[in-house]
N, C-alpha and C positions, 0 to 999 in steps of 0.2 A: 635445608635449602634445596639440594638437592630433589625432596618430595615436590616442592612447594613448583620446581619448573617441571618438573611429570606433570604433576594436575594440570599445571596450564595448556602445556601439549596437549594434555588430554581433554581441555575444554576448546584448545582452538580447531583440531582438527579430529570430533567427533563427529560423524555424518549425521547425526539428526540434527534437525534444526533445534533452534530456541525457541521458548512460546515470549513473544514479546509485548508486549505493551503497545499497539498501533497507535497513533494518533494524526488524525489527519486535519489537517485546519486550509482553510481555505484564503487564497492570497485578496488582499484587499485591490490589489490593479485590477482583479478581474471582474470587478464589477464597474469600473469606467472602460474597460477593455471593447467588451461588446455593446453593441448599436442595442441589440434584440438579445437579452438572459438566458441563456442556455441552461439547460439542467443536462448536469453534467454527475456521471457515474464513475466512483471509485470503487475500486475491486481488490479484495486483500484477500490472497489465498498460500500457504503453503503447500509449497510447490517442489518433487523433483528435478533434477539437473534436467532429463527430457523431455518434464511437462513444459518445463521454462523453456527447452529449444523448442518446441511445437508452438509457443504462443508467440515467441520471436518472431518464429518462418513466417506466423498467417500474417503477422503485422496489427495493430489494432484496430481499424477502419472491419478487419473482416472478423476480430476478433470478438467485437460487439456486435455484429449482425446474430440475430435469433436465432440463423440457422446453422452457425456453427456448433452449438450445443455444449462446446468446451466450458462455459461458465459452471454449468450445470455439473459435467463432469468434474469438476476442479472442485467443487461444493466450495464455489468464492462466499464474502462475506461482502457486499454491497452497500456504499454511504452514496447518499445523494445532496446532490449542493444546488438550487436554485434560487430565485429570489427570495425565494417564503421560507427557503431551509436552509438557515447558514451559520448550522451550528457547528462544534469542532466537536469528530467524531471519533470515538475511542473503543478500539477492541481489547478490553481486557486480556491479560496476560493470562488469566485463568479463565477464560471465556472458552465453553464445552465445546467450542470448534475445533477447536488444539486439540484436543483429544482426538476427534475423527481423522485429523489434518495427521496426525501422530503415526498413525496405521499403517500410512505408506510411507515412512521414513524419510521427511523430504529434507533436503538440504540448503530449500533456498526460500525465501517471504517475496513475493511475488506482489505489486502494487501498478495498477493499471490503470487510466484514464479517459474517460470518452470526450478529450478533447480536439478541438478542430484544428487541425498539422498547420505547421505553420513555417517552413512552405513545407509539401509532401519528402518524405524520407523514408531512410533507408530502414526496413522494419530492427535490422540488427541494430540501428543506432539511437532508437522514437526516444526521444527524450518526453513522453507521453507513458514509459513505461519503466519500470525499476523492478531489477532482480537485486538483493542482496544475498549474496552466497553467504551462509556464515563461516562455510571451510576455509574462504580466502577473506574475510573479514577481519581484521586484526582489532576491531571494536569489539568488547563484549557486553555491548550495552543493553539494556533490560526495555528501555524504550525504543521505538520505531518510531522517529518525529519526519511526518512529511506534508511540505506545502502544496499545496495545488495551485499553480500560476498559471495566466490565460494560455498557454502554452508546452508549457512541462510541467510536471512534476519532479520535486527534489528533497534529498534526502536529508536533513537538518540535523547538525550535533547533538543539538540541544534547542528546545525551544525556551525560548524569553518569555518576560513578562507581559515585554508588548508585543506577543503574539497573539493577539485576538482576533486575528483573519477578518477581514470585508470590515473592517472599522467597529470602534464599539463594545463593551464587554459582553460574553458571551459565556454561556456555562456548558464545560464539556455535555456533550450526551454519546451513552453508550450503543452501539448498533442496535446493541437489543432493547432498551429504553424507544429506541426511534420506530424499531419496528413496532411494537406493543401501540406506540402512540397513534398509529396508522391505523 
């Protein structure tokens, strides 16, 4: 008994992160939401406690301008949602990113969106953006289930059956499926 609360200590409050299972599905309001379809970019990277205060500070509006270069350095992982692309997209939990992502010991899954604020906010608070610590995480869950809604992003228990995001059944596809397909 005693072992069995060590290990857990030691799984809760390990500083590397977990490789998880991303899944990202996309909200069905947001496609009656806007007038004109946006394509809209999600960003998964493991991330450091001060990669993750640096992407705070800039806020996301400057976080996705080209010239910040921080994408790049983050080596994110990139899904895209528009009319024509609305599939529900999944980073494998054994996806070779996690391994590079590993290097720099990061402690936190970092999930970004290039969506239109709504009204403008506080970068500390962009409901547009999601760190999951897993130091202070009391979930030890294997999956990362997040919605993208015309306006935030949110981090879900568990996805459902009738998760099929934007109406309609839909068969996951992996980043790297999507990319290949391009």
């Amino acid at each position: 008994m005693l072992i069995s609360h060590i290990l857990m200590l030691v799984l809760v409050f390990t500083g590397c992160v977990s490789q998880y299972k991303v899944v990202v599905d996309f909200s069905p309001e947001l496609r009656d939401h806007f007038i004109e379809y946006p394509t809209i970019e999600v960003d998964i990277a493991a991330v450091t406690d001060s990669e993750a205060g640096e992407v705070r500070q800039m806020g996301v509006e400057q976080y996705f301008t080209p010239s910040s270069g921080i994408r790049e350095r983050l080596q994110v992982q990139t899904c895209f949602f528009s009319r024509e692309e609305l599939h529900t997209f999944v980073l494998p939990s054994r996806a070779p990113i996690w391994q590079i992502w590993k290097l720099k010991d990061p402690t936190n899954v970092l999930v970004i969106a290039s969506l239109p604020p709504d009204p403008p906010m506080n970068p500390q608070s962009d409901p547009r953006m999601l760190v999951v610590n897993k130091r202070r995480s009391y979930i030890l869950a294997r999956n990362l289930n997040i919605l993208v809604e015309p306006h935030r992003i949110i981090r879900l228990a568990r996805r459902s059956s009738n998760d099929t995001a934007a109406g309609g059944e839909r068969s996951p596809v992996t980043i790297e499926q999507w990319v290949e397909a391009r």
